[in-house]
C-alpha positions in Angstrom: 0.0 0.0 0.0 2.6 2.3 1.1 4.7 1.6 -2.2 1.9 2.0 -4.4 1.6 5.4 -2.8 5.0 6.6 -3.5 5.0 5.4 -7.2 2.0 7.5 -7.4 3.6 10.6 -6.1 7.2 10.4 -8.2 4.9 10.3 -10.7 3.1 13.8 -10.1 6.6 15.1 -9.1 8.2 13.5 -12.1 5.7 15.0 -14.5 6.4 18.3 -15.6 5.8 21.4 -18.1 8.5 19.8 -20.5 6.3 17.1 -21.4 3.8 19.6 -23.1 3.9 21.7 -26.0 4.7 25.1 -25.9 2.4 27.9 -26.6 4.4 29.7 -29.1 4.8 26.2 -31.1 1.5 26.0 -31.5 0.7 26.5 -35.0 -1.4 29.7 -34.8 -2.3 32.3 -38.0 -1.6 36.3 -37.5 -4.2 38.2 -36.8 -4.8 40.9 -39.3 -6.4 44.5 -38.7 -8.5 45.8 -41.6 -7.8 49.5 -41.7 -9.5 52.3 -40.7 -12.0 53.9 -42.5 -11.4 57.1 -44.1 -14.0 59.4 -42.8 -15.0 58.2 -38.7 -18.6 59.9 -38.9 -19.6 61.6 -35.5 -22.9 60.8 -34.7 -25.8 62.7 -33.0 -26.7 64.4 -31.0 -24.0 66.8 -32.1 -22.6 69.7 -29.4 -23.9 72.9 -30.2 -20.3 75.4 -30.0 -19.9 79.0 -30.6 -17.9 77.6 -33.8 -20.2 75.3 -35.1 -22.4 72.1 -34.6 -20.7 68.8 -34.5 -18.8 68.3 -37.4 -20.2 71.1 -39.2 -17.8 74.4 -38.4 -18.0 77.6 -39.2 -15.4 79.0 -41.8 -14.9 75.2 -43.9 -15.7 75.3 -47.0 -19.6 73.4 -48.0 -17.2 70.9 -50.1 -15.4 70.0 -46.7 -18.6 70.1 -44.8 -20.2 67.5 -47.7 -17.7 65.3 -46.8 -19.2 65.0 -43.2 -22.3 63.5 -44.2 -23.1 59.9 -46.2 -23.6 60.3 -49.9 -22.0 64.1 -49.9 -25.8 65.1 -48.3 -28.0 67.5 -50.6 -27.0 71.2 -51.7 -29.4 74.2 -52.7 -28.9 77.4 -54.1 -31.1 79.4 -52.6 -31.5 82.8 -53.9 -34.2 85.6 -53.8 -32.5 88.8 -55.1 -32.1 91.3 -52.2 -33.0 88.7 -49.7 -31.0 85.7 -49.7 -27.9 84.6 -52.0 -26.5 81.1 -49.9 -25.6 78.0 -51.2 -27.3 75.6 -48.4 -25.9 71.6 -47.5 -28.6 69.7 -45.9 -27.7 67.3 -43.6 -28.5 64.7 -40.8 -32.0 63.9 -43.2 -32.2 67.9 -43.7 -32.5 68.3 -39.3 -29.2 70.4 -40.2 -28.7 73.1 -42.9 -25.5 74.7 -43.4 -25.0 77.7 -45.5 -22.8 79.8 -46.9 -22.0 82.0 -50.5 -22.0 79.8 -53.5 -18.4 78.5 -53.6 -17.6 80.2 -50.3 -17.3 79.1 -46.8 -20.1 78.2 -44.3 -21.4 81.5 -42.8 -23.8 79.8 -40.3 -25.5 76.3 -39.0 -29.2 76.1 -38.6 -30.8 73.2 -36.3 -34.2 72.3 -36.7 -34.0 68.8 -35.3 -35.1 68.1 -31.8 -32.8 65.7 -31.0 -29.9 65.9 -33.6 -28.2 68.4 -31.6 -27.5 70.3 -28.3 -25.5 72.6 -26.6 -23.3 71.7 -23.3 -26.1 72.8 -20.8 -28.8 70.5 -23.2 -30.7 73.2 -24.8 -32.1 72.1 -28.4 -34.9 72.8 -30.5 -38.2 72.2 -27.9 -36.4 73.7 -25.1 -38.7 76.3 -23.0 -37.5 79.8 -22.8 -37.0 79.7 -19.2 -34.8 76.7 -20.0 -32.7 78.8 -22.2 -32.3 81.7 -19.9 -31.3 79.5 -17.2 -28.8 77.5 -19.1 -27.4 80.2 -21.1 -28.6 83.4 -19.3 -31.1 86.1 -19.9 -31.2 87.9 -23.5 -28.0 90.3 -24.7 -28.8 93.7 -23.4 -26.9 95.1 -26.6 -27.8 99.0 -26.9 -27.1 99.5 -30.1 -29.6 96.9 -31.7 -32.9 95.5 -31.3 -34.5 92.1 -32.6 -38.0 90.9 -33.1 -39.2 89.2 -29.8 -39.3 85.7 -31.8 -35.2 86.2 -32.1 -33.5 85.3 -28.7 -29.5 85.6 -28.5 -28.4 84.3 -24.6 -25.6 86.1 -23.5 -23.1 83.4 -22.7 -23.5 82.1 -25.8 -23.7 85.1 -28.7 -23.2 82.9 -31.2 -26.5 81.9 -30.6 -29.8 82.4 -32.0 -32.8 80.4 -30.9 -36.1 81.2 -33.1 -39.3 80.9 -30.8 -42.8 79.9 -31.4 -44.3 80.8 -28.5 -42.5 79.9 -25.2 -40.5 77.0 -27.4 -37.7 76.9 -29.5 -38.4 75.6 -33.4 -34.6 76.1 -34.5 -31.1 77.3 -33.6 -28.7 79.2 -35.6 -25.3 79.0 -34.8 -23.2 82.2 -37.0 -20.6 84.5 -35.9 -20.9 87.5 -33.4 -19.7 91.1 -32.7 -18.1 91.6 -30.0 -21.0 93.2 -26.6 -21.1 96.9 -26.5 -19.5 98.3 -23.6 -22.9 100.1 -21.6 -22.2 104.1 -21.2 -24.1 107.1 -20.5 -27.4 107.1 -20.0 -28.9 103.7 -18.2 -32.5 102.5 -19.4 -35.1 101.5 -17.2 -36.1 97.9 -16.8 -38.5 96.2 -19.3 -41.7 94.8 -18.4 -44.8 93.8 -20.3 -46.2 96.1 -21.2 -43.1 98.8 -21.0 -39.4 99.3 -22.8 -37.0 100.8 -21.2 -35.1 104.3 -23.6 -32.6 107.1 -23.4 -34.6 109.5 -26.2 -34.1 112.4 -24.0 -30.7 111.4 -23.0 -32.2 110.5 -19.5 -34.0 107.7 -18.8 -37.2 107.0 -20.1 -40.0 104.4 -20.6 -42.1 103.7 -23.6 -45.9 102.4 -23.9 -47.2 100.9 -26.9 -50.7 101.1 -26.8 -52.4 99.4 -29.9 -50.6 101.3 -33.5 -49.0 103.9 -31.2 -45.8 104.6 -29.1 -46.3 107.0 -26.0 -43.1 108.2 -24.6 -42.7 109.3 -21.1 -40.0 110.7 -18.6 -38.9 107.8 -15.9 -38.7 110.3 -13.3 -41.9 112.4 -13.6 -44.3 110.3 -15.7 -44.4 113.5 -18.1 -45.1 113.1 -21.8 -41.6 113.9 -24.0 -44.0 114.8 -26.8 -47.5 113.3 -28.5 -47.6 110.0 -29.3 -46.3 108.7 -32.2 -48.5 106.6 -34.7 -47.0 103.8 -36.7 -49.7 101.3 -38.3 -48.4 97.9 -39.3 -45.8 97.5 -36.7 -44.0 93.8 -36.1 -41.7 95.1 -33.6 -40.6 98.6 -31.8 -37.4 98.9 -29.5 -34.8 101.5 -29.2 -31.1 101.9 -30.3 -28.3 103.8 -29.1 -26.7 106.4 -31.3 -23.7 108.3 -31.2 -24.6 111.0 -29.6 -25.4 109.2 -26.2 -29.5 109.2 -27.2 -31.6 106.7 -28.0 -33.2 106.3 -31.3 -36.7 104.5 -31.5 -37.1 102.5 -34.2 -39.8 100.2 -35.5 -40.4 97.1 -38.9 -43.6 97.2 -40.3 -44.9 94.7 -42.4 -47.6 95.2 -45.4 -48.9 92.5 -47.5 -51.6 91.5 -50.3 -51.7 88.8 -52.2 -49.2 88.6 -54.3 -46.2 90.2 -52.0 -45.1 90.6 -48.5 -42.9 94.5 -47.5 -40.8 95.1 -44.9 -39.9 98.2 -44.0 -38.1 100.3 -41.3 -39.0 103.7 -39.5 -37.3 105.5 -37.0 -37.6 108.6 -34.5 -34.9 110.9 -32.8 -35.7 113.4 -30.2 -34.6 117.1 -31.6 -35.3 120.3 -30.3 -37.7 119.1 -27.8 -39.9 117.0 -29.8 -40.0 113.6 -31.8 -39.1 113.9 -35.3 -38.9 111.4 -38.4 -35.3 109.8 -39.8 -34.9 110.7 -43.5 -33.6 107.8 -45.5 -32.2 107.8 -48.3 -34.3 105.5 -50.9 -33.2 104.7 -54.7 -31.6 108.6 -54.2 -34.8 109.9 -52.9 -35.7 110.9 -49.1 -37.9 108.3 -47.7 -39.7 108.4 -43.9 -40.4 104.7 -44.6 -37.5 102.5 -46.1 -38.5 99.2 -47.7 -35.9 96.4 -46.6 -37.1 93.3 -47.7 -39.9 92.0 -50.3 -41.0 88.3 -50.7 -43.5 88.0 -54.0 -45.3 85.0 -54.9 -43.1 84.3 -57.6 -39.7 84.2 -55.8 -41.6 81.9 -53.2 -42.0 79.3 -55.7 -38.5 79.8 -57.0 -37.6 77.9 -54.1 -40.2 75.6 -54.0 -42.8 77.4 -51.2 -45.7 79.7 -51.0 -46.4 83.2 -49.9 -48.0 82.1 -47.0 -45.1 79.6 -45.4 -42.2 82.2 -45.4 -41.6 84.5 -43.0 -39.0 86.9 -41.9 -37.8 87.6 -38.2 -35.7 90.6 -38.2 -32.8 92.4 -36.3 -32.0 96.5 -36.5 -28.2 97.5 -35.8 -27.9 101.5 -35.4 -24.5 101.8 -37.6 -24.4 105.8 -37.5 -24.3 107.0 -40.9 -27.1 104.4 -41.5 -28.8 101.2 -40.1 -28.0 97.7 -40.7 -31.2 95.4 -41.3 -30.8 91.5 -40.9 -32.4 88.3 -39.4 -33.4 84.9 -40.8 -35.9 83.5 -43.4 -38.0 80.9 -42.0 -39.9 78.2 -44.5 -42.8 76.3 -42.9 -45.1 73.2 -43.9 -47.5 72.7 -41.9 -47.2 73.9 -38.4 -43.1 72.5 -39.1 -40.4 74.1 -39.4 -38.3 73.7 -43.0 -36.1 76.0 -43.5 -34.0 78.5 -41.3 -31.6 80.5 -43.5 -29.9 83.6 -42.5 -30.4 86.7 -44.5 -28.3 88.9 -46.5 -28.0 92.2 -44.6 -29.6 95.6 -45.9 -27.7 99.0 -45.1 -30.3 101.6 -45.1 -28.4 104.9 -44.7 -29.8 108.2 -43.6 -30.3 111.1 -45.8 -27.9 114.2 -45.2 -29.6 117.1 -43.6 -31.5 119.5 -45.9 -29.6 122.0 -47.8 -29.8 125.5 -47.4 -29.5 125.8 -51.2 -31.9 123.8 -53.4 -31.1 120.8 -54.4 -30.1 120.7 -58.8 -32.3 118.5 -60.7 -30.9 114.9 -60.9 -31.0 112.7 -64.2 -32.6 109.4 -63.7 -30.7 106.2 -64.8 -33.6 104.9 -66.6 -33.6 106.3 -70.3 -32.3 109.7 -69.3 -35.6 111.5 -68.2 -34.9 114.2 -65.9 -36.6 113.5 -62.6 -36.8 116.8 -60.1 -35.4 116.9 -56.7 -38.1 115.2 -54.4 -40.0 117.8 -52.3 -38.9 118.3 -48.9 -41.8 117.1 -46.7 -42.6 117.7 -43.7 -40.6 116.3 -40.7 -44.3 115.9 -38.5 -44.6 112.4 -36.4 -47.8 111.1 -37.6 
């Protein structure tokens, strides 16, 4: 018994790793690595930056961009003369549209997804306004512009446009930004409601609009700076700072018939103790009301739409010598949003003061007929 033990154990001491096969000598094939693919796709949701979305930056050309998305994705040209002139890559099953001049660089990137993309805080197109603000903080407080309540830039992120419907966002436009205005002088008042805050004195002041007119009062004493001022039509009123350390109050209107929608901008400076009109200067002609945009029927079906589902939402800058007019073009089907394209900017400048000599007769460009000076007008509010 006791033998048959120890021949047991000599053998399990006797046995060892050189009586089995090595792993390197077993006969094994290499492994091979297929390479990578050229283009690594990022995938959604894409980050919303203050240089782009995802993949899609500002400042690469569309050709670059096309790269980014399967099957090159799908360009437009879009163009409405006087309106909008882009070349336009759909992408992400058109929730992304990024634009740009034909043959130029991408100007801007327009979200209208509500998942394809967000920003770092998760705001995206369904967000609530108060959402926005509290991510991204309450509304630029630039003096020197004003934008049509449907427009909202945050101002930790002035890169950023969201275009509401209500209290909700339908899209996102991501484009470059001037730098804030430093605030001087004169500090406005608050908004509310039913009130804007103004400088048109050069002291603070608040303004009322009450149906088609504007009623401007002192902050202090709740007097009347002069009679209220009447402007029919009105999509939005605010007030810009100019030069001089006043504010200017400025106003779009909007007219329409059947066959075309007008925009056009108005404006009012405070001068010797009243409210009087800005004089533009119209197709070299003095205009109180200066047409900035035009949609027809026509040039809605250029691009595949109607009348009825465009729409412009609009920003004023105060440049001056003149005023700079902007904002987006918004197509919709339905009660969805299509399209969000950024427009091509209108300079409306002012029109020197009146001479104390009469103006010469000016030739028209149009077959040489003489045209007269136009007659001065009067400078009265209403």
């Amino acid at each position: 018994m006791k033998l048959a033990a120890l021949a047991l154990l000599g053998c399990v001491c006797g046995c060892s790793d050189r009586d089995k096969p090595h792993a390197q000598e077993v006969d094994r094939q290499p492994r091979v690595l297929d390479p990578p693919p050229a283009n690594v796709r990022a995938l959604p949701p894409h980050a919303i930056r203050a240089d782009g979305v995802g993949p899609y930056r500002l400042g690469l050309t569309l050709e670059q961009l096309g790269q980014q998305v399967p099957s090159g994705g799908r360009n437009a040209q879009v163009e409405i003369p006087s309106v909008v002139h882009l070349s336009v890559l759909h992408a992400e099953e058109d929730a992304i549209q990024i634009g740009g001049e034909p043959l130029g660089r991408a100007s801007f990137v327009a979200v209208i997804g509500g998942t394809i993309a967000r920003t770092a805080s998760g705001i995206q197109v369904g967000s609530t306004r108060e959402e926005l603000f509290r991510a991204l903080g309450p509304p630029t407080g630039d003096l020197d512009r004003v934008r049509d309540k449907h427009i909202v830039v945050p101002s930790n992120l002035r890169e950023l446009r969201a275009v509401m419907d209500g209290d909700r966002i339908v899209g996102l436009v991501v484009a470059a930004s001037e730098p804030a205005a430093k605030p001087d002088g004169c500090v406005r008042p608050q908004d509310d409601d039913k009130h804007f805050g103004a400088c048109v004195t050069g002291a603070p002041d608040v303004v009322t609009r009450d149906g088609d007119e504007l009623v401007v009062r002192t902050a202090d004493g709740d007097k009347l700076v002069d009679k209220p001022i009447r402007i029919p039509n009105a999509v939005f009123t605010g007030a810009v700072r100019a030069s001089d350390g006043h504010d200017e109050l400025v106003a779009i209107t909007h007219t329409e018939d059947a066959q075309a929608q007008t925009w056009s901008l108005v404006a009012w400076r405070y001068e010797a103790g009243k409210l009087v009109r800005v004089r533009f200067e119209h197709d070299g002609i003095g205009v109180f009301d200066a047409p900035v945009y035009q949609l027809t029927a026509t040039n809605a079906r250029w691009i595949g739409s109607t009348l009825r589902d465009l729409d412009l939402v609009l920003e004023v800058v105060n440049r001056g010598d003149s005023f700079e007019v902007g904002g987006l073009l918004t197509r919709r089907s339905g009660d969805k949003l299509r399209d969000l394209l950024v427009l091509s900017p209108v300079q409306v400048r002012r029109r020197p003061a009146k001479s104390a000599t009469p103006e010469p007769e000016r030739e028209s460009s149009d077959a040489g007929v003489v045209v007269p000076a136009p007659a001065t007008g009067s400078d009265d509010n209403h």
